[in-house]
C-alpha positions as CSV (number, residue, x, y, z in Angstrom):
1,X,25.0,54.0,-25.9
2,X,23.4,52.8,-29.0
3,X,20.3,54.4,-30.0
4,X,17.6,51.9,-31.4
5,X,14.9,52.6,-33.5
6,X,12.3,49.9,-34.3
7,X,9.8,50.5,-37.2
8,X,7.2,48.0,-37.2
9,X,3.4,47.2,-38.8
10,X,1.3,47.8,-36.1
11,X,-0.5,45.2,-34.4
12,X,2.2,43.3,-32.2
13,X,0.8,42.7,-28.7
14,X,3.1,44.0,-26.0
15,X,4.8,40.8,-24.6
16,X,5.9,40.2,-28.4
17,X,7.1,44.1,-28.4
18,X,8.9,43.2,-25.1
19,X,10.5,40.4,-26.7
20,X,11.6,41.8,-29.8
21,X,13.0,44.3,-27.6
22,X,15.1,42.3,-25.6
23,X,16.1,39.9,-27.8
24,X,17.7,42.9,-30.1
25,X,19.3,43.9,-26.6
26,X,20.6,40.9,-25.8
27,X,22.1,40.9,-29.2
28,X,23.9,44.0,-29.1
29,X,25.6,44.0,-25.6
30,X,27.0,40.4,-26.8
31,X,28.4,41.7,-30.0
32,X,29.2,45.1,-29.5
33,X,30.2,44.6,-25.4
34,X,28.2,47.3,-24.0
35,X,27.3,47.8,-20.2
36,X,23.9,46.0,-19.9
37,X,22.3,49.0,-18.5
38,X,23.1,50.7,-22.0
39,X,19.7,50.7,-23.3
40,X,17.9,52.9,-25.5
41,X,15.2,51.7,-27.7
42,X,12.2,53.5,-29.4
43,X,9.6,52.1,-31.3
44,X,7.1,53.5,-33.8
45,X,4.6,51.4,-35.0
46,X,2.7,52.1,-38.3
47,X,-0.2,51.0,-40.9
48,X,0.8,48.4,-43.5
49,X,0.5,51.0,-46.2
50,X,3.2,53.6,-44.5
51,X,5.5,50.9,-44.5
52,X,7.0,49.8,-48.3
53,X,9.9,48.2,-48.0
54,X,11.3,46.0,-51.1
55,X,14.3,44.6,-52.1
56,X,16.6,46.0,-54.1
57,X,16.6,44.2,-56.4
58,X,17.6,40.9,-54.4
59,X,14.4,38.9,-54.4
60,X,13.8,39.0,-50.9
61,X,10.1,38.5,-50.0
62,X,9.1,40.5,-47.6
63,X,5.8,39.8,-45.3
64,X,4.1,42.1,-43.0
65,X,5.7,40.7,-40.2
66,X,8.7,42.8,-41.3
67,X,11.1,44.9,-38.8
68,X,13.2,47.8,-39.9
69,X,15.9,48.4,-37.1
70,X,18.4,51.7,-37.1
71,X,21.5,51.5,-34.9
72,X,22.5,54.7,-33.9
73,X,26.3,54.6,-31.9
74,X,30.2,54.8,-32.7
75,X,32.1,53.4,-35.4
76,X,31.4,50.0,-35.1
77,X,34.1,47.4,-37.1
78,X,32.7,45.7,-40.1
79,X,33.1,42.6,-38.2
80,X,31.3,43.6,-35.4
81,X,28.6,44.3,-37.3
82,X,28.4,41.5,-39.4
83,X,28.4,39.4,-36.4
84,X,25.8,41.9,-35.2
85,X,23.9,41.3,-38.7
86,X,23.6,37.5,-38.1
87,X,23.3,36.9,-34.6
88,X,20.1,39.4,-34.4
89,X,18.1,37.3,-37.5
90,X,19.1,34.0,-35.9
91,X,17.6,35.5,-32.3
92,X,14.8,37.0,-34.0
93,X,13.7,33.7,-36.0
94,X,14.3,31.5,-33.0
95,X,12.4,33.8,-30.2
96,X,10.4,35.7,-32.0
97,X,9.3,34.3,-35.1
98,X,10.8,36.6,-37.9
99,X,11.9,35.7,-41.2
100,X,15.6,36.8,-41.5
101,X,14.2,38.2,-44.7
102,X,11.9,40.6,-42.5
103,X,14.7,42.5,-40.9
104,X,16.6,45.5,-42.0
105,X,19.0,46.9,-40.4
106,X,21.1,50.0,-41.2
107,X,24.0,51.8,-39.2
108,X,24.1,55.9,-38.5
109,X,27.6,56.5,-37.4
110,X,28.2,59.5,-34.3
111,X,31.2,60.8,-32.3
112,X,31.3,60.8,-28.4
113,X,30.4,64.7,-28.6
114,X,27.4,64.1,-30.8
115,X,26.0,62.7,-26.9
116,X,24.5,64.2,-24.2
117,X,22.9,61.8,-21.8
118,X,20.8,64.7,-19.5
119,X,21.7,67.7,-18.2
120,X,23.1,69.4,-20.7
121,X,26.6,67.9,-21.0
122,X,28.4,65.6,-23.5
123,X,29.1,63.1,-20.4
124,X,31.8,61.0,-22.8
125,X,33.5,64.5,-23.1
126,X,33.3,65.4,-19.8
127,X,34.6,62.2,-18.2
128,X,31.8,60.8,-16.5
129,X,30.9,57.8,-18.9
């Protein structure tokens, strides 16, 4: 049920898309145990100069290679994430050739009712996820 959201400088050819894509997917049904089928990614691609993202303040050199990832889903435990944190940048770096200083990731935080899958109902409140 996680909702991803890739931002990216544009220029990526579609196989690397592809494997960005399931390489992050790969990632998060390992650490966060979610059905396989559980996939919902989105990415938007943009021009070097809409995309400025330092450092703050820790040095990290960023190239234009870089990836800025938002996880949408349910409480997650710090440790899950962590794990989360490291496994995707070790993937990424091996598979795909990013810099672990290229990606950012950031956690939104929703509720089963904040979820409605089609047809206008909240399926985890309904029962049938």
């Amino acid at each position: 049920m996680p909702l991803l959201r890739f931002d990216l400088v544009e220029g990526r050819s579609e196989w690397q898309l592809k494997r960005i894509l399931d390489v992050t997917h790969e990632v998060l049904v390992s650490s966060f145990n979610v059905p396989q089928r559980d996939r919902y990614q989105i990415v938007r691609e943009h021009p070097p100069s809409r995309m400025i993202i330092e450092d703050t303040g820790l040095g990290i050199k960023r190239t234009p290679n870089m990836l800025v990832l938002q996880v949408t889903t349910r409480p997650r435990s710090r440790a899950m994430k962590q794990a989360f944190y490291k496994s995707l940048v070790e993937k990424l770096e091996a598979v795909c050739g990013f810099a672990p200083s290229d990606v950012v990731v950031t956690f939104v935080t929703n509720t089963d009712e904040d979820w409605s899958f089609g047809f206008g109902r909240a399926q985890f409140l309904t029962g049938e996820l």
